[in-house]
C-alpha positions as CSV (number, residue, x, y, z in Angstrom):
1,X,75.7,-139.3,129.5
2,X,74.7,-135.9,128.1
3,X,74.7,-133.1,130.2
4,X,71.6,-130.6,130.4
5,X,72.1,-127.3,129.4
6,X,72.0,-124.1,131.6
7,X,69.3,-121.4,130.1
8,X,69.6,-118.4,130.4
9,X,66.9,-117.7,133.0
10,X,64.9,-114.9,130.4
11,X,61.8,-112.9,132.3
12,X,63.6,-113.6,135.9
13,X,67.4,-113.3,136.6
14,X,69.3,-113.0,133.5
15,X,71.3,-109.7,132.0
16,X,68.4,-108.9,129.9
17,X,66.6,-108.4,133.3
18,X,69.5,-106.8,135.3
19,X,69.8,-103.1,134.3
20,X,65.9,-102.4,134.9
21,X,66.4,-104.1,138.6
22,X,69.8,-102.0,139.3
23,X,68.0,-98.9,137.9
24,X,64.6,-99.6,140.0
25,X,62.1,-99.5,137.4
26,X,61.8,-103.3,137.6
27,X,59.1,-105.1,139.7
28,X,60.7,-108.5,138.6
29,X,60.5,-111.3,141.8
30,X,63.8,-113.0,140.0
31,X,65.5,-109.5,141.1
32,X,64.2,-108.7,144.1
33,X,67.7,-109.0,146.2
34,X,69.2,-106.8,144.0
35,X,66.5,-104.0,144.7
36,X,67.0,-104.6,148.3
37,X,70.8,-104.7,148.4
38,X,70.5,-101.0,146.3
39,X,67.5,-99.6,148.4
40,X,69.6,-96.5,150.0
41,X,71.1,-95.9,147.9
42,X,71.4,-92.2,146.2
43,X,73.2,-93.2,142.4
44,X,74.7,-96.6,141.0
45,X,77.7,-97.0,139.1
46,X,77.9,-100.4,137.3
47,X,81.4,-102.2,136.7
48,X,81.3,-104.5,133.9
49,X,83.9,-107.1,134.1
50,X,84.1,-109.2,130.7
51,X,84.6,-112.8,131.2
52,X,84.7,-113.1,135.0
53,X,82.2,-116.1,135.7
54,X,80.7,-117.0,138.9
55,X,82.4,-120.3,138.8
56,X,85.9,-118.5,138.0
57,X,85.3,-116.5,141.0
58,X,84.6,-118.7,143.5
59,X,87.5,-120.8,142.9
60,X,89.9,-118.1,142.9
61,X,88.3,-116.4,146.0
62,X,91.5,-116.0,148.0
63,X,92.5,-113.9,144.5
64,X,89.3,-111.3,145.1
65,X,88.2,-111.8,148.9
66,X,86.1,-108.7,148.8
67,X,84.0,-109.4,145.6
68,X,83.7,-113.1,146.8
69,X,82.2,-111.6,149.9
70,X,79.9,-109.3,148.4
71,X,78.2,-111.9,146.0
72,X,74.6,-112.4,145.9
73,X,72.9,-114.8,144.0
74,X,74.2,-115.4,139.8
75,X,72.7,-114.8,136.9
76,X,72.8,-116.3,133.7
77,X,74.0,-114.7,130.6
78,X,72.1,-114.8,127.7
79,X,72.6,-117.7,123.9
80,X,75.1,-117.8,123.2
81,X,77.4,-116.5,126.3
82,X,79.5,-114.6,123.9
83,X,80.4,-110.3,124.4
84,X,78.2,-109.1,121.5
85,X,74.9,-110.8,122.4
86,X,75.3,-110.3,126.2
87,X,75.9,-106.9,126.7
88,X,73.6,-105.9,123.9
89,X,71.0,-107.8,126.2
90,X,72.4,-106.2,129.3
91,X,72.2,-102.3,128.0
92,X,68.3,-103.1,126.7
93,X,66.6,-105.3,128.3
94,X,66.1,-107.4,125.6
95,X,66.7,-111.0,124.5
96,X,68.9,-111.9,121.7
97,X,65.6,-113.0,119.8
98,X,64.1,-109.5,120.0
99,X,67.2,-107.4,119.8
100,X,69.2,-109.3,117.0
101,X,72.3,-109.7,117.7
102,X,72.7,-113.1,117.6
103,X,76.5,-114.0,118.2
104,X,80.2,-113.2,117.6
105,X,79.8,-113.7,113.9
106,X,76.4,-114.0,112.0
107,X,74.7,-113.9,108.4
108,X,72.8,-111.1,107.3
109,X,71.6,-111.2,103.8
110,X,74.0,-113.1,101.7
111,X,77.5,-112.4,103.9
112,X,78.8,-112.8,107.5
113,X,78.9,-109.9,110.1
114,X,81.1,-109.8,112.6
115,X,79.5,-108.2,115.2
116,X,82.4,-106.8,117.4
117,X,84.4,-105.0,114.8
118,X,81.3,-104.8,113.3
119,X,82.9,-105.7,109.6
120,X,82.2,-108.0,106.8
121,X,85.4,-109.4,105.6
122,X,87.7,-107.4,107.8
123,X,86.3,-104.5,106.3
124,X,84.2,-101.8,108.4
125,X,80.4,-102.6,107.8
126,X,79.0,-99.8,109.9
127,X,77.0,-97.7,107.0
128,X,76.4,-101.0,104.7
129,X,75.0,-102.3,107.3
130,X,73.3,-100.0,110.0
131,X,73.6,-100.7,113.6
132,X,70.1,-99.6,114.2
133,X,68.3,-101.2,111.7
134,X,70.3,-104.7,112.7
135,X,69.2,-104.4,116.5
136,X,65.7,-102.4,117.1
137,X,66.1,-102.0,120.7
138,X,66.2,-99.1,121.9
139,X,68.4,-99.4,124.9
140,X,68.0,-98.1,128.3
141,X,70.8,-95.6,128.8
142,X,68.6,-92.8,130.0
143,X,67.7,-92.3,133.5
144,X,65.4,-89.2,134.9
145,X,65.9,-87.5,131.8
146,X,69.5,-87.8,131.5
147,X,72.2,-89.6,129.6
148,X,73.7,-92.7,131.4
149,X,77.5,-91.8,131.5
150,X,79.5,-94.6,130.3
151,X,83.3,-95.1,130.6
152,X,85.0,-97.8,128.3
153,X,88.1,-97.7,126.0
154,X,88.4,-94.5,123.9
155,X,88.7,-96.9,120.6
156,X,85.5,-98.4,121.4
157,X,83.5,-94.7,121.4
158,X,82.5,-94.9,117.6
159,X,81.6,-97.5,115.5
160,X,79.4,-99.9,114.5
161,X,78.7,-102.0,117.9
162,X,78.7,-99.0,119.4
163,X,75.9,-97.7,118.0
164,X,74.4,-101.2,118.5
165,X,74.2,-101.7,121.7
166,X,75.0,-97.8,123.7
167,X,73.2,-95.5,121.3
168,X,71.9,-92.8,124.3
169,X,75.1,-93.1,126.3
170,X,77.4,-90.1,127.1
171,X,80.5,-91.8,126.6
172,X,83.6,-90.9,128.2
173,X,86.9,-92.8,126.7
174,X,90.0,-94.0,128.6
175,X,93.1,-94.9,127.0
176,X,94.9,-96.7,129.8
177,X,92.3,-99.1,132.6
178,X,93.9,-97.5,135.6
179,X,92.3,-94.2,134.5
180,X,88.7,-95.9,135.0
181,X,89.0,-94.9,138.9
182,X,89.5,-91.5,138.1
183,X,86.7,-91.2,135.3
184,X,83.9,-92.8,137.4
185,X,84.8,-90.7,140.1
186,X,84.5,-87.4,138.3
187,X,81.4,-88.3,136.3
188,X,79.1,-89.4,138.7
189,X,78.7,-86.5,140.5
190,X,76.4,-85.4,137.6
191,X,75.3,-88.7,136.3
192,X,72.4,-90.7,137.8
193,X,74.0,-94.0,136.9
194,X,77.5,-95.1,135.5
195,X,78.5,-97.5,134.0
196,X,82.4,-98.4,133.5
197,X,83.6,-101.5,131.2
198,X,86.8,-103.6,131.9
199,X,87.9,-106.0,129.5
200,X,91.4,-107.0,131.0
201,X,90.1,-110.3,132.1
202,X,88.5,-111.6,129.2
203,X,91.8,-110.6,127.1
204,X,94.3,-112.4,129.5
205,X,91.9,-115.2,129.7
206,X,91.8,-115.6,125.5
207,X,95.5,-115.2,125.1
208,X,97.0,-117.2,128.4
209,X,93.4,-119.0,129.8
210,X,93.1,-119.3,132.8
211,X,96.3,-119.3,134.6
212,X,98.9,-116.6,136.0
213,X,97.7,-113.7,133.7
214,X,93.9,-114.4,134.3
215,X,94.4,-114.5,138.3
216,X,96.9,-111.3,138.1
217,X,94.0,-109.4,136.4
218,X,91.5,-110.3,138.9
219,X,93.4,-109.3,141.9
220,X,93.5,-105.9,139.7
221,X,89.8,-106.2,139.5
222,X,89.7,-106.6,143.1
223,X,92.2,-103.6,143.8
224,X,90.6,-101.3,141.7
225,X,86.7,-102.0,142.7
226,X,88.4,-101.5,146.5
227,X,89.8,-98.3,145.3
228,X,86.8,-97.4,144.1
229,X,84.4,-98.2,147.1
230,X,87.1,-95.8,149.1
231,X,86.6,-93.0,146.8
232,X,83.2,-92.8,146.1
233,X,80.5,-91.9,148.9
234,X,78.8,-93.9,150.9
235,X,75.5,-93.4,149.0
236,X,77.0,-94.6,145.6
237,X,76.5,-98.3,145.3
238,X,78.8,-100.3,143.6
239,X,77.3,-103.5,141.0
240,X,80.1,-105.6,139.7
241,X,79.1,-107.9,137.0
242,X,80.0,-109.6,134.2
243,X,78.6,-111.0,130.4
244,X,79.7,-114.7,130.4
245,X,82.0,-116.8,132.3
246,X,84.9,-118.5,131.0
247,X,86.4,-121.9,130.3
248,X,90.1,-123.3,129.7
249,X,90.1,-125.3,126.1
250,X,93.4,-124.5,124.6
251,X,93.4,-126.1,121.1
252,X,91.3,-128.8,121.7
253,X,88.7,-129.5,119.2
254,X,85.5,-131.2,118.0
255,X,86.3,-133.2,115.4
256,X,83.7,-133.1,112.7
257,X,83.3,-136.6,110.6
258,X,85.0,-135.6,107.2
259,X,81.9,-136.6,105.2
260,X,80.1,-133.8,107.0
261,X,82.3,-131.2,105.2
262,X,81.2,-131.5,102.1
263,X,77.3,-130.5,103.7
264,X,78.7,-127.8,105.5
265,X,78.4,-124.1,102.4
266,X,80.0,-122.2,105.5
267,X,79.8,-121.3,109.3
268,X,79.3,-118.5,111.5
269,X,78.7,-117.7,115.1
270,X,82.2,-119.1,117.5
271,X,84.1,-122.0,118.9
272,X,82.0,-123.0,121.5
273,X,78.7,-121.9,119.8
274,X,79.1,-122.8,116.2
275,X,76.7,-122.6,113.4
276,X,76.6,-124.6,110.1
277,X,74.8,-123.4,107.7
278,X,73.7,-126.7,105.2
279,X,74.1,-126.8,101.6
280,X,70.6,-127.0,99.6
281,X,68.7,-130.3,100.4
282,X,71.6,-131.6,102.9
283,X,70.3,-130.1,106.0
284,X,68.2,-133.6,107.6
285,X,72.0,-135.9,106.7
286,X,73.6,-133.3,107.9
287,X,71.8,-133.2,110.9
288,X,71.7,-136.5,111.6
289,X,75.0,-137.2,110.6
290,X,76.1,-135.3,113.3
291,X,73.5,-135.8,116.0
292,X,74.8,-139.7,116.2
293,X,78.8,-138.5,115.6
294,X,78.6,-135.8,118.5
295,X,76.5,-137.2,121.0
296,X,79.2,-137.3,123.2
297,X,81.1,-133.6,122.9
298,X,78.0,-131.5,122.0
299,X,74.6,-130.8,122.3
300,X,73.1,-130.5,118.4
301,X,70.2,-128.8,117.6
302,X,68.5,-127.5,114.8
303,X,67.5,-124.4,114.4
304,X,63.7,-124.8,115.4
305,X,65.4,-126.7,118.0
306,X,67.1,-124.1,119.3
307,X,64.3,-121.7,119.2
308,X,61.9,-124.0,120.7
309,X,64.3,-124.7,124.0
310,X,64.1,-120.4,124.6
311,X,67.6,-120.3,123.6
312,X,67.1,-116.5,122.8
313,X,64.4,-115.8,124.6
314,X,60.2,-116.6,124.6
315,X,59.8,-114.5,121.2
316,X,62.2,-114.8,118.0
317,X,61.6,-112.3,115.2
318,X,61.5,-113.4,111.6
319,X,64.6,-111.1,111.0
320,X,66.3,-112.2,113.6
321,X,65.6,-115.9,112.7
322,X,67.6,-115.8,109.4
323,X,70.4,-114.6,110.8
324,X,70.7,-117.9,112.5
325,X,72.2,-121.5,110.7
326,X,70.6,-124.4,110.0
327,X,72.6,-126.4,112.7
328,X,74.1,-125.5,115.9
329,X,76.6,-127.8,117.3
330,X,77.5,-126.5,121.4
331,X,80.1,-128.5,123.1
332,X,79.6,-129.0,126.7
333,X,83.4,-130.4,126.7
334,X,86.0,-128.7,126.8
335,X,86.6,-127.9,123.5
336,X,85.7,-126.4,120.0
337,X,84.7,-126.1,116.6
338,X,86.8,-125.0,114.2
339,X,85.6,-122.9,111.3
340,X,88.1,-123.7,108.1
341,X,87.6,-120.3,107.5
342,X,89.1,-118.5,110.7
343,X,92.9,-120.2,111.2
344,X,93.2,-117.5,113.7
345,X,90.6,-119.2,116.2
346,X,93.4,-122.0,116.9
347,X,95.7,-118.8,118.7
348,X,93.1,-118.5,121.8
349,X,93.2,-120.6,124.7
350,X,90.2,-119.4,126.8
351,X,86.8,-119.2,125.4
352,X,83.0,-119.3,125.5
353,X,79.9,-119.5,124.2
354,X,78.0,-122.3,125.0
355,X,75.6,-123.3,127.6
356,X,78.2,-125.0,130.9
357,X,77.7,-123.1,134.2
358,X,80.7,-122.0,133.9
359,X,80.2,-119.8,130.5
360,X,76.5,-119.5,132.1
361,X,76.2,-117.4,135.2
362,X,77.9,-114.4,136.1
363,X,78.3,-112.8,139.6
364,X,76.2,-110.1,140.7
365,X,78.2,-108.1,143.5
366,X,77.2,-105.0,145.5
367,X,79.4,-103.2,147.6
């Protein structure tokens, strides 16, 4: 039996809603917890924790006692549940339909971006292609007149995703993750809000999945968000979340039928969240090839399809729309697509993308 899908929860408790109700300019009901548990409080700093899911953290609970504690209710990430769409969502309010960018890897014009690195063919795309004229949102990095301090991995302070998704920031780079503590405690002082990203989890948790090396980095989560409750004052509230949860697949795949290939002019977007974009006049056998072959791995929709279900949010732009493939296959087992094209895919072991609880909501903590 086919599972239903977890939306994102757009317009009520997803990360496109979240930074408005931890900044309190948002009157949103979905949110209204989140207000309340911040009410006192005189600044926020924001810990983002790439790839810690709520379903990850309650079952290693005993691992992170503190956050477990501290939990209110989830929220869901945003289509797909992949870094690039979901903190762009997260920094402006916006839904991947209004802010554009789409996934890990996606077409614009006639070649694939990838969105991270933000290159086209392993070469740096940032002034070919121009951050701010790919995503229109102008995010929400300024509070009371003044820059939102943010504190993430010196290499990550220029370039093209960068300028995506943090244009307005005052960004403060770290070369090692145990100088985060120190960073956040010396900027907020004269920062209204802070935010700090962490990405050790969601690297462990690609390399190694979900074992050893993903539960030793979230006990470091734990230690350092304790160390950093101690530190700060008691007016300084602490909101730990995350961009998309995680799952264990390893090299397990979805097998495409053979005769699909031949349909198929190329791919984009990930694993767990995979475009195909058709060859000329094959899209419907394509389509239906592989909505009877898959019926029991994935959830295969068209592109409409996809749109139609509020995948990425109540309004898509024409823009944005072409970016997108004809197809989408999503596997809600564990396992994923393979593009021909990226070998390298087979090396990681824990991913997401798709549309399982687990990849789906992310904790919201406030200590």
């Amino acid at each position: 039996m086919t599972p239903e899908p977890t939306l994102p929860r757009y317009c009520d408790r997803s990360l496109s809603d979240l930074l408005a109700a931890v900044t309190g300019s948002s009157t949103n009901p979905g949110m209204q917890d989140i207000r309340k548990a911040l009410s006192g409080a005189r600044s926020r700093v924001m810990v983002i924790a790439d790839g810690l899911g709520a379903h990850q953290l309650e079952e290693y609970a005993s691992l992170a006692p503190n956050l477990h504690a501290a939990q209110l209710e989830p929220a869901t990430s945003v289509a797909p549940t992949t870094t690039a769409a979901a903190l762009t969502s997260l920094t402006t309010g916006c839904t991947p339909g209004q802010h554009g960018v789409i996934g890990y890897k996606m077409r614009v014009g006639d070649e694939l971006l990838q969105t991270l690195r933000w290159s086209i063919a392993g070469v740096d795309a940032t002034e070919r292609v121009r951050p701010e004229a790919i995503q229109v949102c102008e995010p929400l990095l300024r509070q009371d007149g003044h820059a939102v301090a943010y504190v993430g991995k010196a290499q990550y302070e220029v370039g093209g995703f960068t300028r995506a998704h943090l244009r307005g920031a005052n960004y403060h780079g770290i070369s090692d993750p145990t100088q985060l503590v120190d960073v956040v405690t010396r900027v907020v002082n004269d920062a209204p809000f802070v935010i700090a990203y962490h990405d050790a989890i969601d690297h462990v948790a690609h390399v190694d999945g979900l074992g050893s090396s993903y539960q030793a980095e979230l006990v470091r989560l734990e230690m350092m968000v304790n160390d950093l409750r101690e530190r700060l004052a008691d007016d300084v509230a602490i909101v730990v979340v995350a961009d998309h949860g995680q799952i264990d697949v390893g090299s397990t795949q979805v097998e495409l039928p053979r005769a699909a290939y031949p349909l198929i002019a190329f791919m984009s977007g990930e694993g767990r969240f995979r475009w195909l974009h058709a060859v000329v006049g094959e899209q419907r056998a394509l389509t239906a090839m592989l909505k009877d072959a898959l019926a029991q791995s994935c959830w295969v929709w068209t592109r409409r399809e996809a749109i139609d279900l509020g995948l990425f949010g109540p309004d898509v732009s024409v823009d944005v729309e072409e970016r997108l493939g004809d197809l989408c296959v999503v596997p809600f087992v564990n396992a994923f697509v393979l593009d021909p094209a990226e070998a390298k895919e087979l090396r990681m072991r824990g991913r997401h993308g798709s549309l399982t609880p687990a990849e789906m909501l992310v904790p919201v903590i406030v200590r």
